[in-house]
N, C-alpha and C positions, 0 to 999 in steps of 0.2 A: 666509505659511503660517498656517494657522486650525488651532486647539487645541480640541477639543470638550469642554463643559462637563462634569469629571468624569473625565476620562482623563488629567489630567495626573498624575505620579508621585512623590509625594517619592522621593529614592536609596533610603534604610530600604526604603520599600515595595517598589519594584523589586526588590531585592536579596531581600525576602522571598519576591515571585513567584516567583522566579529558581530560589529554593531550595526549592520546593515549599511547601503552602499555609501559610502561619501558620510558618513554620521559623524567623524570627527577630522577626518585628513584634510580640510579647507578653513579649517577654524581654532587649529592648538597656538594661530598666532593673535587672534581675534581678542580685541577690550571691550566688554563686553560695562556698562554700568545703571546703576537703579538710583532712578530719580524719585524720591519720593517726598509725598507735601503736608507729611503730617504723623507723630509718631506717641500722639499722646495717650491713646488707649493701649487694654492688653491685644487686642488683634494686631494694629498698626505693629506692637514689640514682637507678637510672634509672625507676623509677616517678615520681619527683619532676620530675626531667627531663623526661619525656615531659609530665606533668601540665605544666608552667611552658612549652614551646615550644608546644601545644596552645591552651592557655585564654588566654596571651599574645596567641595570634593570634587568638582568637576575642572579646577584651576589644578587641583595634584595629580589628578588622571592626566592632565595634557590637552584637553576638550578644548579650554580657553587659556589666555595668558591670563587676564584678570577679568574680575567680574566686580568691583568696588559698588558699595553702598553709599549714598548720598540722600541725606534729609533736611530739611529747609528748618532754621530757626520757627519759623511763624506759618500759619497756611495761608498763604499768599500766592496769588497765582503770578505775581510780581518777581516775589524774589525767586518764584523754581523759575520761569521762564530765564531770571538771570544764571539760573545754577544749570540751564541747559546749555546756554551761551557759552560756558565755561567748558563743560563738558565737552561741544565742538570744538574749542583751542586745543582743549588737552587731548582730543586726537582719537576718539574713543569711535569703535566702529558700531556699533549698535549700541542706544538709549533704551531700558527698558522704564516706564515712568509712570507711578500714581499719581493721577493729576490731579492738582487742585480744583479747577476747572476742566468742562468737556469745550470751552471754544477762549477763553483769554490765553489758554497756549501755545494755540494753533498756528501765531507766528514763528515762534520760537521752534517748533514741532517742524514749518514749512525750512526755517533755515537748517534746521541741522538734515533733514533729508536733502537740500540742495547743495551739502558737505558731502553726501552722498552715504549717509548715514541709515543705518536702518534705525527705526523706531516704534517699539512696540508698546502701547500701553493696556493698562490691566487694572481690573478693580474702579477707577477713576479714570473714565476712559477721553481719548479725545478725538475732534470731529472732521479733523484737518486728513484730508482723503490718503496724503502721501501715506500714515502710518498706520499699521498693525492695532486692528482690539480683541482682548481677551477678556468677556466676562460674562458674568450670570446673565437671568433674565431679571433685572430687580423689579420691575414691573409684575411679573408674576410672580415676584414672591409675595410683595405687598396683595394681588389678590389670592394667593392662596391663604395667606393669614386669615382673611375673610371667611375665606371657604371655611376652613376647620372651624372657625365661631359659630359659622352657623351650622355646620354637624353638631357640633355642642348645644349652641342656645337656636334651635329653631324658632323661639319667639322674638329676637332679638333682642336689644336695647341701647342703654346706654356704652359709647368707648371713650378712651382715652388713648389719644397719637401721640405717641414720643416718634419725634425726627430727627435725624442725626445731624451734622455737619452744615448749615445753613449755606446755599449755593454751590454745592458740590451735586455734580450727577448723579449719583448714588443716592441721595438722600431725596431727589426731584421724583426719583424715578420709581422708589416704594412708594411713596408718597401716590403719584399718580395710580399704582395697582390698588393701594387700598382703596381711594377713590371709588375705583372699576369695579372692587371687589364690593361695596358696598352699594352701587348701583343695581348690581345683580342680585344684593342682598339687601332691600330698603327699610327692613324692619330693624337694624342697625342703625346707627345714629354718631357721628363724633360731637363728642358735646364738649371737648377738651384738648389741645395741644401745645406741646413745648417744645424744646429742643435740648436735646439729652447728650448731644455730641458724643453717642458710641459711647460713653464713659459711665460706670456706675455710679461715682460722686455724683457728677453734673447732674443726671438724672435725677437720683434720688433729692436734691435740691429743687431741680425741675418741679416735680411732680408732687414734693410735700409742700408748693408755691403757690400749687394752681387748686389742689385736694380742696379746700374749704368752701372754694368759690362752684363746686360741681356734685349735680346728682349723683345717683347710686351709679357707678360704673361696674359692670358686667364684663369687659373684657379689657384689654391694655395692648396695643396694637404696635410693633415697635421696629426697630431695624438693627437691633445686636448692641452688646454692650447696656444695655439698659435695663434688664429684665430685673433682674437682680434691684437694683436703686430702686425702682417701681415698688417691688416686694417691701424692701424695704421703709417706702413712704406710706404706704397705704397700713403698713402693721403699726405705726409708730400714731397715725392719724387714728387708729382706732377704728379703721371701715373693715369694712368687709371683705376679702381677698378674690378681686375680679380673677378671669382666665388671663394670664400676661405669658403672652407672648414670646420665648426664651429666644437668646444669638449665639450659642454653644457656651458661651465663659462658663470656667469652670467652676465659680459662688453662683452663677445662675443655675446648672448643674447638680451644685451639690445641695442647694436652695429647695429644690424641685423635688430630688430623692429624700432629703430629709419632711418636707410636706406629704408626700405622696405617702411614706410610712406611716404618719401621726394618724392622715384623715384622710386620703386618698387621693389629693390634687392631682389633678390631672393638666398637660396641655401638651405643647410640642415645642420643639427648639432647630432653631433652622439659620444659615450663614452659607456666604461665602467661605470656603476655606482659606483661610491666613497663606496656605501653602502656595494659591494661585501666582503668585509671586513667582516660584520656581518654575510654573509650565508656563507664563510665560519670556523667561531666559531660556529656558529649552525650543519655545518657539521662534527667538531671536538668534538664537544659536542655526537655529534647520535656515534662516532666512542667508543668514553670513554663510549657510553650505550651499548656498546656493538650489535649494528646495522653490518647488512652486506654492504658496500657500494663499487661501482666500485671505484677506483683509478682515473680514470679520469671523471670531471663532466664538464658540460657548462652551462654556465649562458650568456642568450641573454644578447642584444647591449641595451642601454637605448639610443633613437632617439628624437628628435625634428623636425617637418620639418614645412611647412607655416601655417598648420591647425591646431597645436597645439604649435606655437610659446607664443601666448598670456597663455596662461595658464602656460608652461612653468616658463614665465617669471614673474608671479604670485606667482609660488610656489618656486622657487629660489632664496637667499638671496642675500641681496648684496654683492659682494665679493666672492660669496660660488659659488657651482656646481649643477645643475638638480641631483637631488639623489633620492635613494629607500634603508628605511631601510629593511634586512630579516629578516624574522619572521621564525621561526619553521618550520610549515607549508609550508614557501617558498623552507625551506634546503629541508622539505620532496619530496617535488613534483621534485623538481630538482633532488633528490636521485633516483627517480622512471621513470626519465624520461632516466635515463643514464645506469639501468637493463635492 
């Protein structure tokens, strides 16, 4: 058998044909790391998760040398700015980062691009022009929460705001849709809000805090992680059980199908994917291959609602969150959708 001069293939190269042009042959030497500023809910743990099975398998493929996780003791936009500082010593060519903040970062965001660093952030996004953002529209999730209330309750009434994370974008930013969402819908009313920090404890503390001091509440308006606490404050207070709002966890989930069976509750469940995490290291990855990409991308809402609650709740661990890991292919299409 005769091999013609030039066609023979290192695996590397093959493997980057395989996967479309340049998709890994400029980056099997590339550090790749995840700043992240806060890990105390079940989302925050299956973001990690999903981050660690993902870059795990694309560091054994040969994609990157490392792709390390990094989480801050405290959420402080303080000490990640210092844990990015670090990051730039330690030599790492792309920062992917949940930020604490969308602008106390932005210095620390402007030095490590002047290390010549790439920097993508995702979920907790930041505002400093140098870097990369990957995330929902949270803005329009908080008004579609709206929306569905008032297909539900066309007369409106009373709500109750659970908010997540006090000064983080994410939390500013449902906040403002519900706002919006109930501008357009005035027969709605917040007569109540707390801060539930994503977590079902806190919530449920939250909201059996505030319970005594609030009329008839009709619906529970929230941003994930809390759905569940709520249920639970309002059963234990003896009211009445408003429409609340679910953020895929999996006690919200099985909360939901176990109501729906008794007495037919009804509502919807709607989040960011935990997985977002992985498409954007897949987007940090195309950026170190030297890829054209806009600066800002969106990654749809991952939803649950009555007709796909059971399967849901199938594919969702105990304890864990409705997730989608990204693949390649996913960063790409999202890369193409945002040209």
């Amino acid at each position: 058998m005769t091999i013609r001069k030039g066609l023979m293939l290192t695996a590397a190269a093959a493997m980057a044909l395989s996967l479309g042009s340049g998709a890994f042959a400029d980056t099997a030497d590339k550090k790749i790391a995840l700043s992240n500023n806060y890990a105390g809910n079940s989302w925050r743990q299956a973001m990690l998760e999903s981050w660690k099975r993902v870059t795990d398998q694309a560091v054994a493929d040969g994609v990157v040398a490392s792709a390390d996780a990094f989480t801050t003791a405290e959420n402080q936009a303080t000490e990640q700015a210092a844990q990015i500082q670090n990051m730039i010593l330690q030599g790492y060519d792309a920062i992917v980062i949940n930020a604490a903040s969308p602008t106390a970062l932005n210095g620390a965001v402007k030095e490590a691009c002047d290390a010549g660093i790439t920097v993508v952030s995702f979920d907790g996004i930041v505002t400093e022009p140098c870097a990369w953002r990957v995330a929902v529209d949270f803005k329009k999730m908080g008004q579609d929460e709206i929306a569905y209330l008032a297909s539900r309750l066309p007369e409106g009434g009373n709500l109750l705001e659970i908010r997540g994370l006090a000064g983080v974008s994410v939390d500013d930013e449902i906040h403002a849709g519900i706002e919006e969402g109930i501008k357009a819908n005035p027969a709605f009313k917040v007569v109540g809000s707390v801060n539930g920090d994503w977590a079902q404890d806190v919530s449920q503390k939250a909201v059996a805090g505030i319970l005594p001091s609030l009329p008839e509440i009709v619906g529970v308006v929230t941003q994930g992680g809390d759905g569940y606490g709520a249920a639970q404050a309002f059963a234990a207070a003896g009211r009445p059980m408003p429409i609340i709002i679910m953020g895929n966890r999996q006690d919200e989930l099985k909360w939901w199908g176990e109501q729906r069976d008794a007495n037919g509750y009804e509502t919807v469940s709607t989040s960011i994917a935990p997985g977002v995490g992985t498409l954007a290291f897949w987007i940090a990855q195309q950026i170190l291959d030297g890829q054209e990409i806009p600066k800002d991308l969106t990654v749809p809402f991952l939803s649950v609602t009555a007709d796909t609650l059971d399967q849901a709740l199938k594919d969702t661990p105990e304890g864990g969150v409705t997730n989608v890991d990204y693949t390649l292919d996913d960063a790409k299409k999202v890369i193409a959708e945002a040209k």
